[in-house]
N, C-alpha and C positions, 0 to 999 in steps of 0.2 A: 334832381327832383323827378325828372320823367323816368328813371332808372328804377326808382323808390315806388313812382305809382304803377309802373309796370309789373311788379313784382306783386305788390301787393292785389294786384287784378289778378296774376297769374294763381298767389295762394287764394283768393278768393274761390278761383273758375276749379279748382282742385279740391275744395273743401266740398263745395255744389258737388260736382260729378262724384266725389268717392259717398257724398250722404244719399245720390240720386243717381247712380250712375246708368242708370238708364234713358237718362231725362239730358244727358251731354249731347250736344248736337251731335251728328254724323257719326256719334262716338262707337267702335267696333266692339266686340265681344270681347273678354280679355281671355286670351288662350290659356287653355285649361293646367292646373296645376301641377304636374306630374312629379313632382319631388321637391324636397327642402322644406316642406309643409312641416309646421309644428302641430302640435297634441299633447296628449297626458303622457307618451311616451316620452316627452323630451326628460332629461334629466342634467339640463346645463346647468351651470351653476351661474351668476347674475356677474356681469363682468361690469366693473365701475363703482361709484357710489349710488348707494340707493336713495341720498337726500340731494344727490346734484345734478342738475337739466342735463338731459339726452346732449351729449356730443356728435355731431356727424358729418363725414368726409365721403364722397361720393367719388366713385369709382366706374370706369366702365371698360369692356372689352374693346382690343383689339383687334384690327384681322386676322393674328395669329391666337384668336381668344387666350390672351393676357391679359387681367386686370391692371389697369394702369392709372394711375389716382388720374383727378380730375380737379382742376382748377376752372377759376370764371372767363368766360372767353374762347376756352379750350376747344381745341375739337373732338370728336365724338365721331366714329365708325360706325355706318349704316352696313348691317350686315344681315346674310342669308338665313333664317331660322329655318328649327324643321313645318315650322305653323305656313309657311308661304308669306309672300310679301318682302315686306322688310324693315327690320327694325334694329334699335339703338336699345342696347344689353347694357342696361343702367344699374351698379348694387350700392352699396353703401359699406364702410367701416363704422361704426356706431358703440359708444360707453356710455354706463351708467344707468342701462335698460336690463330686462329679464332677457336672454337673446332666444328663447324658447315662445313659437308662432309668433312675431312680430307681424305686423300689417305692412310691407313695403309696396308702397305710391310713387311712382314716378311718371312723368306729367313733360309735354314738351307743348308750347304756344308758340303760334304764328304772332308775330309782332303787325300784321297787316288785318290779319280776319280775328284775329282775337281768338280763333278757334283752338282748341287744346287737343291733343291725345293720349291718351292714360292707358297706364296697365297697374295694377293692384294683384295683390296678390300675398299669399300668408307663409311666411319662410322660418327656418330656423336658421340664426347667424353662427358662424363658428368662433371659437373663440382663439384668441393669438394669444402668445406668447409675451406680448406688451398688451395684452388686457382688455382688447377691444372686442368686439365680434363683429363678422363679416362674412358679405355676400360669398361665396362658394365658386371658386374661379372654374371648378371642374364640372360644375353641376346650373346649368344655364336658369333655371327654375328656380336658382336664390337671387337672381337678377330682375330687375322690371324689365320685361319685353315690351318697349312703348314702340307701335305702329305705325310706324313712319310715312311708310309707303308699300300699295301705290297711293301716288299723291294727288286726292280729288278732292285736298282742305283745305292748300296752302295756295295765297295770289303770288307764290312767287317758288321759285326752284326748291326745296327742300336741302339741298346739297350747297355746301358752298356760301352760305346765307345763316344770320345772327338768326337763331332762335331766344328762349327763354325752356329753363329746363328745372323742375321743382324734384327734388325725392324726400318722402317724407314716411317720417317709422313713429309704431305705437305699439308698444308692449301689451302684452296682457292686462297689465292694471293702469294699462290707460293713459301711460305716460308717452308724451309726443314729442319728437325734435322732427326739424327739417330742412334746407338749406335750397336756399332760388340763387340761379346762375343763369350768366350767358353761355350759351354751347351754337359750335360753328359743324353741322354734321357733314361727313364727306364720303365720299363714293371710294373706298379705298380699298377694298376686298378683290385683289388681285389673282381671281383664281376661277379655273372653269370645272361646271358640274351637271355630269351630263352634256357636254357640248355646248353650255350656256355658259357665257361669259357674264361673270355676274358685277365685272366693273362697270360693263356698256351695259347691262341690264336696268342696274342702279342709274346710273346717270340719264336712262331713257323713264323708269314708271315713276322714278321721283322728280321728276321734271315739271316745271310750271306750265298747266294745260295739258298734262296726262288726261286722256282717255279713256275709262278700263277697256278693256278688250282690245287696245293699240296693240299691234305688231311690233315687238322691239329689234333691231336690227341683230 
């Protein structure tokens, strides 16, 4: 039952901030679109049934930017973007929608402060070979860039720690699916850039009690 009301406060706190998204607490600016963007150019063809609800499978990068399905529970890679900070590269597999500018939502809640972080954003999905369309594993912009860190929203570590994770799609004509899960995100980006190590980086701004402007080791 508490799984059920969690969830339903999470699609709640997601529905608020993408009709207001200005009005999200502490909520950041959603880094600007730079490709996957749909329009009148697109010329996909509609992959699924037109009279059967949106199917959708959630997917996210790895630290080898691999898309790697995603189940409830699962963990989730907190990784380096070119925007700064750092964030968890959220896409979807989705049928039965137009895959031409869909609206993709992806949303991650602190279980403690109830606070959320979003990114939104307007992509064009590609289409497979079994019928689906989906996030663009080459092209980071068909992905949610949800905000992770640094962490100045969450009462507890970001890393290592049960979140709540929503992504949610809307076709052109309006049609909605979307899927709530638990996601365990981790400090796992093994590699240095610039001289910055960005595994201790991570594991230092996304830490409970981050500072901005703290020195990370």
């Amino acid at each position: 039952m508490r799984d059920l009301c969690t969830q339903r406060h999470l699609a709640a706190m997601i529905t608020l901030c993408t009709a207001a998204l200005s009005g999200c607490p502490d909520n950041p600016p959603n880094p600007p679109n730079d490709g996957g963007a749909g329009g009148s150019s697109c010329t996909l063809e509609y992959v699924g049934d037109k009279d059967a609800p949106i199917e959708i499978e959630v997917v996210t990068l790895d630290p080898d930017y691999v898309a790697q399905p995603f189940t409830d529970g699962g963990d989730a890679s907190i990784l380096f973007p070119p925007q700064g900070g750092r964030v968890i590269f959220a896409g979807v597999r989705a049928k039965n929608l137009d895959p031409c500018a869909v609206r993709l939502t992806g949303a991650m809640r602190d279980p403690v402060t109830m606070q959320v972080r979003i990114d939104t954003r307007t992509v064009n999905l590609d289409p497979t070979e079994d019928g689906w369309g989906q996030s663009d594993a080459g092209d980071i912009s068909t992905f949610s860039n949800i905000p992770v860190c640094p962490n100045n929203w969450s009462d507890q570590d970001v890393f290592d720690q049960t979140f709540g994770l929503e992504m949610r799609v809307k076709d052109k004509d309006g049609k909605e699916g979307s899927a709530v899960l638990n996601v365990v995100p981790r400090c796992n980006e093994v590699k240095t850039v610039d001289g910055q190590d960005l595994q201790k980086d991570c594991l230092c701004i996304c830490k409970e009690g981050y500072v901005t402007g703290e020195m990370c080791p």
